[in-house]
C-alpha positions as CSV (number, residue, x, y, z in Angstrom):
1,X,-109.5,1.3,-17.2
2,X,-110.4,2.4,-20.8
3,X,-110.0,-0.6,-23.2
4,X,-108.3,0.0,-26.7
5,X,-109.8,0.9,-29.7
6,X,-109.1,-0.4,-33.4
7,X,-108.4,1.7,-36.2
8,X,-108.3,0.5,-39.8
9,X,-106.6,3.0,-42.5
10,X,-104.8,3.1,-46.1
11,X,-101.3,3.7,-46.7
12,X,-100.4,7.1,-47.6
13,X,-104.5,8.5,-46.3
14,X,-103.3,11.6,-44.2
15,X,-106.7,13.2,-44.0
16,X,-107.8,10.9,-40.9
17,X,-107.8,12.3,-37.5
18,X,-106.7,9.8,-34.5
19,X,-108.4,11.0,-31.1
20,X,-108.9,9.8,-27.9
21,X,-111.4,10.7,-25.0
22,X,-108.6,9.6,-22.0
23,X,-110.1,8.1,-18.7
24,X,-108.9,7.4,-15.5
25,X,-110.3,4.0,-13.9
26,X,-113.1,4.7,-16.8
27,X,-113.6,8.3,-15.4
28,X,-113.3,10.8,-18.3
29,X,-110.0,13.8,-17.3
30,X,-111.9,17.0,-17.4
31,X,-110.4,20.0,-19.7
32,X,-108.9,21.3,-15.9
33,X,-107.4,18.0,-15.2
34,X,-105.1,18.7,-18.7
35,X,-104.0,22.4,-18.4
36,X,-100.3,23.2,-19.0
37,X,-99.9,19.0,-20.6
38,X,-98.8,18.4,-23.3
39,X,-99.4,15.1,-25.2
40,X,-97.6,13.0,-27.8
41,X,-99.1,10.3,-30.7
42,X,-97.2,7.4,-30.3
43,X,-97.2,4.6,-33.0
44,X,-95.1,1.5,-32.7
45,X,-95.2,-1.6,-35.3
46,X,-96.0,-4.8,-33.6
47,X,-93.2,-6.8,-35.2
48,X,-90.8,-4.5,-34.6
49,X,-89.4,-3.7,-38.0
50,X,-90.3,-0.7,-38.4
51,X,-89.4,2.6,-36.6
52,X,-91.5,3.5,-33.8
53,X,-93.1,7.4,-34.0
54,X,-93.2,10.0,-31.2
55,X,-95.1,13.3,-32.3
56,X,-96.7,15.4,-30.9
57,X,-100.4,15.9,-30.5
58,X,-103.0,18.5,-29.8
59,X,-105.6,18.5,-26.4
60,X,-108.6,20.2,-26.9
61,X,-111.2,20.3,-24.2
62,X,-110.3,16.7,-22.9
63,X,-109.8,15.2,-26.0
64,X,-106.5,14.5,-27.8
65,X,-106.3,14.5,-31.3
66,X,-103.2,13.5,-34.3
67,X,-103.6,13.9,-38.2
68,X,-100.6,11.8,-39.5
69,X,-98.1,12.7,-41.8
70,X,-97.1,10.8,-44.7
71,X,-94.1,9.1,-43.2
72,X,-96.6,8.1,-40.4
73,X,-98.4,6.3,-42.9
74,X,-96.3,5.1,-45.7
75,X,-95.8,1.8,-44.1
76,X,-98.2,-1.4,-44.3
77,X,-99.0,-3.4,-41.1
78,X,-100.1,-3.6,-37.7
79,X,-99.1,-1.0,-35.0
80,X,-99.3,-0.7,-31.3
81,X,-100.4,3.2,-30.5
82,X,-100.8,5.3,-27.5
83,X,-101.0,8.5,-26.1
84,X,-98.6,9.6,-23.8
85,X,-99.4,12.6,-21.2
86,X,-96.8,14.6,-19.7
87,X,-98.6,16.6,-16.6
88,X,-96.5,20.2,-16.1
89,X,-94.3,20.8,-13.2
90,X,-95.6,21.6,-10.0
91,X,-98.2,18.5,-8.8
92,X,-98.4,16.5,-10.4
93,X,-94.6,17.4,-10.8
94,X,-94.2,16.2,-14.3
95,X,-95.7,12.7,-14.2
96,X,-96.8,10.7,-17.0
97,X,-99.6,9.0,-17.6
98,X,-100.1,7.1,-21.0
99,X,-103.6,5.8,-22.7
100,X,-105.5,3.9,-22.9
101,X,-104.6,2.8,-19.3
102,X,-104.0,-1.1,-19.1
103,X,-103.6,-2.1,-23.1
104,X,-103.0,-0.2,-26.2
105,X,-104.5,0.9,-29.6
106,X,-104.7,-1.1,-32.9
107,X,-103.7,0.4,-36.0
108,X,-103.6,-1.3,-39.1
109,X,-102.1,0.0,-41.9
110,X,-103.8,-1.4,-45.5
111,X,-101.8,-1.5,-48.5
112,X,-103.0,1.7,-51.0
113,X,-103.7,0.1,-54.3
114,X,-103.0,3.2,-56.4
């Protein structure tokens, strides 16, 4: 299972791109395995807070990909993220699947001096 990742970024920077290569029992999905998903950048503050974010994301190949918006960013802290994949009907029949697998992403959110 694919172990999370830690991402370190500055209030209000929405230039940065968040991706994710997702694997299967540390497998990598092939571009097939992801035709007709769709995916979704979720961000969740660890202390609860804060509002949690659901937005959308891009696939391309087998890679997932967000740039944030400023509301995505605005806040300092820590966050919980994931990816969550919604397979198309038909089989899978609309299953979900969310990564990485068997923990989550760190984000942390560094105050902007400026």
């Amino acid at each position: 299972m694919a172990t999370g990742s830690t991402i370190i970024t500055k209030q209000h920077d929405t230039k940065i791109v968040f991706t994710h290569t997702p694997t299967i029992d540390d497998v990598p999905m092939q571009p097939a395995d992801l035709i007709g998903c769709t995916v979704s950048f979720l961000l969740k503050d660890v202390t609860g807070v804060i509002a949690a974010i659901k937005q959308p994301a891009t696939i391309t190949g087998a890679v997932f990909s967000y740039q944030p918006v400023a509301s995505d960013v605005a806040n300092v802290g820590k966050f919980q993220q994931e990816w969550e994949l919604i397979f198309p009907p038909g089989p899978p029949n609309g299953k979900i699947l969310t990564f990485p697998n068997n923990t989550y992403n760190v984000v942390k959110i560094l105050a902007d001096l400026g």
